[in-house]
N, C-alpha and C positions, 0 to 999 in steps of 0.2 A: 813418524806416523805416515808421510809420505810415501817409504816404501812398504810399511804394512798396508796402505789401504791400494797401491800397486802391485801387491804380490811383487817385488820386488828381490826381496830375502827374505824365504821361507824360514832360518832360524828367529827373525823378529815375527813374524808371523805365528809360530806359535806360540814365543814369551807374553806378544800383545794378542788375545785373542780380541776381534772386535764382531759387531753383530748388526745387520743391517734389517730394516724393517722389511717381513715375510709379503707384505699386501703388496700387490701391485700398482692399485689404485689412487691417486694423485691427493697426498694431504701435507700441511704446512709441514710439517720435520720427518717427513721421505727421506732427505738427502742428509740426516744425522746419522750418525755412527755413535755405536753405546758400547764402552765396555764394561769390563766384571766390577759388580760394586761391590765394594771394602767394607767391612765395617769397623776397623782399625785405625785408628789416625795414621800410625808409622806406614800401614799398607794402604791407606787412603790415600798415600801422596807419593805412591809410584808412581811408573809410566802406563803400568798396565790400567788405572781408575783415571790418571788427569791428562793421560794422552789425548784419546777423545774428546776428555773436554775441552781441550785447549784447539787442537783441530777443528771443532765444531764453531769455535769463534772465530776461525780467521776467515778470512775476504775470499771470495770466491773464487776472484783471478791469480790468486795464489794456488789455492789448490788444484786448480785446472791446469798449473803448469806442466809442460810436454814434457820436458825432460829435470832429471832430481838437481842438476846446477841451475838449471832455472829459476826453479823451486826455491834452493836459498840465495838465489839473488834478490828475488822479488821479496823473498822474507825478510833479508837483513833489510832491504832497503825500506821496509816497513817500519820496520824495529827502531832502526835509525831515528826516520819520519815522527815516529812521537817521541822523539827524547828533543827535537829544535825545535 
């Protein structure tokens, strides 16, 4: 998800498409990301429907990281952090 919402690689780009809110104007989930919803179980739990959502949960200084090894460093070190 990293580099789809980077434009990073354009072939993830368009397997995920994602869609970002059209208003300009300043409201509580601006800064969510929405993909194509499923109405399939088996297609309900791609990458293209629970990428997003997964994205949309993590911590903000995660996703603002500069560069994509950053990215999963600060991830794992997340990941890790709730399993101790």
């Amino acid at each position: 998800m990293y580099q789809v919402v980077n434009n990073m690689n354009t072939r993830l780009c368009e397997l995920v498409p994602i869609s970002r809110p059209l208003h300009t104007h300043y409201t509580r989930k601006k800064h969510l990301i929405t993909g194509k919803v499923r109405k399939l179980k088996s297609t309900s739990l791609s990458i293209v429907s629970r990428g997003p959502q997964i994205w949309n949960k993590l911590e903000g200084f995660i996703k603002m990281s500069q560069y994509f090894l950053a990215f999963k460093k600060n991830l794992k070190q997340k990941l890790l952090s709730t399993y101790i």
